[in-house]
Structures are given as structure tokens and as C-alpha cells.
Residue, then its C-alpha position, 0 to 999 in steps of 0.5 A: x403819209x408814208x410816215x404814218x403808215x408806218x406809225x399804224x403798221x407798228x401801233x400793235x406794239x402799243x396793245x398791252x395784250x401784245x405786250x404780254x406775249x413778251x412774258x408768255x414767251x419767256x416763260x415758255x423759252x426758259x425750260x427748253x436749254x434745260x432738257x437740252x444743251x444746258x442739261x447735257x453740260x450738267x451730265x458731262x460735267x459729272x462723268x455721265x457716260x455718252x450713251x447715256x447722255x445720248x439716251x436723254x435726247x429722246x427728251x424733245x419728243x413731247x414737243x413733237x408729239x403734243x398734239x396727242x394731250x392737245x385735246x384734253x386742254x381744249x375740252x376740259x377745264x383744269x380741276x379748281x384753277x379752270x373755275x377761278x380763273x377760267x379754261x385757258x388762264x386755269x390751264x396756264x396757272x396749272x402747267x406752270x406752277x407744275x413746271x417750277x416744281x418739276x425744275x426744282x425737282x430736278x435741282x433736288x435729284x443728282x444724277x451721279x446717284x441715280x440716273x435714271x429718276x433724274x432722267x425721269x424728273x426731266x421728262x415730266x420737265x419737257x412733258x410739262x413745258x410741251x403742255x405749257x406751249x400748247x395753252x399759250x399758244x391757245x391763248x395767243x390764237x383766242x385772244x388777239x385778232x389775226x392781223x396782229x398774231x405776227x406782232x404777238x408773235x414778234x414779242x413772244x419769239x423775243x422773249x422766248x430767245x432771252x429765256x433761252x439765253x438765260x437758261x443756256x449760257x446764263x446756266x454755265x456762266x451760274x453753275x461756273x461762278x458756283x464752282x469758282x467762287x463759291x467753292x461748291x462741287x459739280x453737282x452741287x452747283x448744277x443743283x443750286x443753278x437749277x433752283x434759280x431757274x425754277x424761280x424764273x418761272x414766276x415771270x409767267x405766272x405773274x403774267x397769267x395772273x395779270x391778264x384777261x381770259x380769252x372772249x371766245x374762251x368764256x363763249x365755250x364755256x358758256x356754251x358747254x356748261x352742265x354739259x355732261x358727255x359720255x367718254x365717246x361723245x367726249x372724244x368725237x367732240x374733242x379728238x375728231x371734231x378738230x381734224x374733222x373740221x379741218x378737212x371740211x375747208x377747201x383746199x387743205x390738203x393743199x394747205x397741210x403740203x405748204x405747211x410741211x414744205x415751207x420749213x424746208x430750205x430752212x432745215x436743209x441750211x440748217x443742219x449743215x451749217x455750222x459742219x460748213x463754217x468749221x470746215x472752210x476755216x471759221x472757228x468756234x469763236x468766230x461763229x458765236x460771235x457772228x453767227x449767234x450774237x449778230x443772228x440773235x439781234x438781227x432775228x429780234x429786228x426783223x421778227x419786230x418788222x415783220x409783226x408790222x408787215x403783217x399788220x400793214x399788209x396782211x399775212x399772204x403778201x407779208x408771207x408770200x414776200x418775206x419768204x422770197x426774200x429770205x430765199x434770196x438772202x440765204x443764196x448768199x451762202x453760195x458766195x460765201x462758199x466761194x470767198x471761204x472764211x471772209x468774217x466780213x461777209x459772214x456778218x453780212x449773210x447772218x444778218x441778212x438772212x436772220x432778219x428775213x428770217x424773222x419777218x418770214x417766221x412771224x408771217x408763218x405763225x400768224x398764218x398757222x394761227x388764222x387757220x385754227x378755229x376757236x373751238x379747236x385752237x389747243x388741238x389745232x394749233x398743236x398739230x400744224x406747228x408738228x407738222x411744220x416740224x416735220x421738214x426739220x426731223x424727217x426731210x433734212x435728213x439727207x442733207x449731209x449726202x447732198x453736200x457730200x455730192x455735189x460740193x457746198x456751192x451747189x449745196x446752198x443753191x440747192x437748199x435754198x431753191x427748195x423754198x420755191x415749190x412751198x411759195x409757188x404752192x401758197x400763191x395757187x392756195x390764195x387764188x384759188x381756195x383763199x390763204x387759209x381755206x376760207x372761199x366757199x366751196x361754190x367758188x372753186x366748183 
């Protein structure tokens, strides 16, 4: 019995819409080392000075701030694609389409002859990846049921890393081989390396191509076609109308608070531990190959996990669980702290606290996913994963001041107790107003 259980809890895997979250999430993770770490070694490499360089970190604010255009891919339909393929398929085709023309763009401009229209090239790079994320994630809410987001989810976050892989160490090792072997300059390597990656984009293109339209994207449409509104109409039925709705639900102020606080012991730990590592003895060397190897697969593991849990158990007790037992495996950074640079148990917090990582990120994006309503999922979606954002840019900043205090044993313990507050906080919302806000109002009067 208990093996069939577990046979039901991953059968999502068998569904061909999960499956194509696999190809979404590559075509979404490949442009992002390209604004990021694999642009930064292009601008280096090529004598770039580091002010200028610091300059082109401003390139992750679209991915911040795409909530602002979120209602624009709700409400309209992209020109000629929206009609052939519908809204959400039109508006994938067009962003990714638009996106290989903008690497390839940038693979066209060297910026040792101008810096600043190769720094623009890369803006509309991220501008245009941002865009993409906002429609697969539409797609992602509109065409797979609740119970299976974390599952989709799971194989999106694996593709998502592959790509990343791809266009982060695959890039240097491309642009290296370029320069070595076939005797092309910096530039000139970059360059070519940067029109491989535009063809990579074909991956999710061909995807967009092979699956279905969301149902309840061909309802709206039908429901709104011919309509003609007026641009005030446009925007209360567009830009209002989602936070409207949003705030109508019982409980979501309760629920906005656990979405911006549940990141934040992830955050905290985050921004100071590799400084961590480095400076108790580990090297560079070792912590790629624990930290980033063994994590990368250990997330993989555990992101696959979770898309079960989820699936068997549903989202709050799969959150709920998974969140304290993440809190637990990242109080194991205190022991570490104490041994100082012990490889062995290294490997044993990387892979402990990756794989309910995993299982705990599934179960938050599932959870994201069940409070967007289908009317407003592009508008909706986009603001929640900013706002979760939140407790990665803003709150963590003190980070560094806290380890400087009090030592990195306390550090760690701290950090990870900051899990509590966001756990204690989503039991209250399940009792009292439902997981996502869905107990009618007369239960909570």
C-alpha cells in the first residue's frame, strides 16, 4: 500500500503538460547568466573598467520590477501571434522570438567600441526575458491544476538550472575554447559564443509550438471578444481589478506578510555564506565542487520530492513541513562554524539543506500559484514572486552587521530561527482564513 501511494504521489511526472515545464524552464533560465556572471567575465575580459561594470548590475531590475507591464500580457492579445495561436501561446511565441534577436543582438555589438548601446542591447536582454517569465508563469498557473503546480514546478526549476549551467560555465568554457583553439580574439569569442546561446532559444520555441492553450485562457477570450474599452476602462479591468480582487479575500494581509517573510532565513544565510566558508578555511575549489555540484543535484532531488509531497499531501502540510525541516537542516551551519572547515560535513549540510530546499521552494511556488485568479494570473503571479523578492534585495541587507556582532554561531542560529515567525504565521492563516484565503468571510466573523 505504501508503495502505490508513493507511485500516485509522482504519476504528475507522467503528464506531458508537467513534462513541458522542463523545456519552459530552460528557455527561461538560459538568458539569465547572460545579463549576469557570464556578461560581467565578457566585460572584464575585454578591459572594461569596474565602474562601468558595476553600472550593468542595474540589468536585474526588470526582473524586480515586472509586475509594472504584467497587466499589458493579461489584457491584450500580442498583434498576429495572439490570433493564430491564441493569448498566452501568442504571447510566449513573441517574447521568445524577440529574445534570440536580442542575444543575438548583443553577440552583433562589441562593447570595447561602445559601451553604452551594448549595455542597451542587454537591457532589452533582461527586459525581454523578464516578459517571458511573466507569460510561462501565466501559462504554468492556467494550464495545470493546483495540486500539481509543485510538480511542474520541480521540472521547470530543473531546466531552469541546466540552462543556467549552459549559459554560465558552458559560456566561459565556449568563449575559452574559441581563444585557444580557434585562435579568435576576446571579443571575437564572446561574440560567437553569444550566437550559440541565441540558437538555444529555439528549445522553448519549439515548445511553445507543440503544446496546447490554456482552457481558462480560450474562456477569457471568448468572454471578452469584440469588446472595445476605453483606456480607463482598460486599465480598472486590467491594472486595478487584480489588486482589487486580491485584497477582497479574507486574510491577505496575513498572507502578502508570509509571503514576503518566508524567504528570509534563506536570504540572510545566503548572503553571507560563502564570505563564511572562505573565511573559516574552505577554498574556491572546494566550494564549487560541494557547494555548487553536490547542491545543484541535491536541489534537483529534493525539488522532484517535493513535486510529490505536494501532490500527495497538498500545499499547506507539504509547506508547512518542508519549511521546518529546512529550518532544521540549515541549523546545521552552527555545527559547521564550530568544526571549521570539515569537507565531510560540508557535503552533509549542502546536501541536507538543498534537498529541503527544494521540496520547501516547490511547495512556495505551488502555494504562489493557488492564490492567482485566472483572470488576473500574468498580473497576479508577477507581483507575489516580487514581493517574495523582497526579503532577498531589502531585509538581508543587515546580514553582514549581524555576523559581525555576534560571531557566526549565533549568526546561523539566528538566521535560521528567522524561519519561525513566517511558519507560525502560515498555521494562523490556514486556521483561521484557509491556506490561500479561500474560507468565506462569514467563517471568520
Amino acid at each position: 500500500m505504501a508503495y502505490q501511494r508513493i507511485l500516485r504521489a509522482f504519476k504528475t511526472y507522467s503528464d506531458p503538460r508537467i513534462r513541458s515545464m522542463l523545456f519552459f524552464g530552460f528557455s527561461s533560465g538560459l538568458p539569465l547568466a547572460l545579463t549576469a556572471s557570464t556578461l560581467f567575465a565578457w566585460l572584464a575580459e575585454v578591459g572594461i573598467d569596474k565602474s562601468s561594470i558595476g553600472i550593468f548590475a542595474a540589468l536585474a531590475a526588470p526582473y524586480s520590477l515586472k509586475f509594472l507591464w504584467a497587466p499589458i500580457i493579461d489584457g491584450t492579445h500580442f498583434p498576429a501571434l495572439g490570433r493564430l495561436l491564441g493569448r498566452r501561446r501568442g504571447w510566449l511565441m513573441a517574447t521568445q522570438l524577440v529574445l534570440t534577436g536580442a542575444i543575438a543582438s548583443m553577440a552583433l555589438t562589441d562593447p570595447t567600441q561602445d559601451v553604452w548601446l551594448f549595455g542597451l542591447a542587454a537591457f532589452f536582454l533582461a527586459f525581454c526575458s523578464a516578459s517571458q517569465d511573466i507569460v510561462i508563469d501565466a501559462y504554468r498557473v492556467e494550464r495545470i491544476e493546483t495540486e500539481a503546480q509543485a510538480s511542474a514546478a520541480a521540472l521547470y526549476s530543473i531546466g531552469y538550472r541546466l540552462a543556467m549551467l549552459i549559459s554560465g560555465a558552458g559560456a566561459l568554457m565556449g568563449a575559452q575554447l574559441l581563444q585557444t583553439h580557434g585562435g579568435y580574439g576576446f571579443s571575437a569569442s564572446w561574440q560567437l559564443t553569444y550566437l550559440g546561446m541565441a540558437t538555444l532559444m529555439g528549445v522553448g520555441i519549439l515548445t511553445t509550438l507543440f503544446v496546447k492553450e490554456p482552457d481558462a485562457s480560450a474562456i477569457y477570450e471568448a468572454k471578452h471578444a469584440g469588446e472595445k474599452l476605453t483606456m480607463p476602462e482598460w486599465l480598472k479591468q486590467n491594472v486595478a481589478d487584480p489588486f482589487v480582487d486580491f485584497m477582497q479575500r479574507p486574510g491577505w494581509l496575513h498572507i502578502l506578510l508570509f509571503v514576503v517573510l518566508f524567504r528570509l532565513a534563506d536570504a540572510y544565510l545566503g548572503v553571507m555564506f560563502n564570505p563564511f566558508l572562505l573565511e573559516i578555511g574552505f577554498t574556491k575549489a572546494d566550494i564549487a565542487e560541494i557547494v555548487k555540484v553536490y547542491g545543484m543535484f541535491a536541489t534537483f532531488v529534493g525539488a522532484i520530492i517535493g513535486g510529490g509531497l505536494v501532490a500527495r499531501y497538498g500545499v499547506y502540510k507539504t509547506l508547512l513541513v518542508c519549511g521546518f525541516l529546512h529550518m532544521l537542516t540549515n541549523l546545521l551551519l552552527v555545527g559547521q562554524a564550530y568544526l571549521g572547515a570539515n569537507h565531510l560535513f560540508l557535503a552533509l549540510c549542502i546536501i541536507s539543506e538543498n534537498s529541503t530546499a527544494g521540496m520547501t521552494s516547490m511547495a512556495f511556488i505551488a502555494y504562489l500559484s493557488s492564490l492567482c485568479r485566472v483572470n488576473y494570473t500574468a498580473t497576479q503571479y508577477a507581483l507575489l514572486s516580487s514581493l517574495a523578492a523582497v526579503a532577498r534585495t531589502f531585509l538581508s541587507t543587515t546580514s553582514g552587521e549581524l555576523a559581525e556582532t555576534v560571531g557566526w554561531m549565533w549568526f546561523f542560529a539566528i538566521s535560521s530561527l528567522l524561519a519561525v515567525p513566517a511558519l507560525l504565521l502560515l498555521w494562523y492563516i490556514e486556521r483561521r482564513f484557509g491556506v490561500d484565503g479561500s474560507k468565506k468571510q462569514e467563517v471568520v466573523k
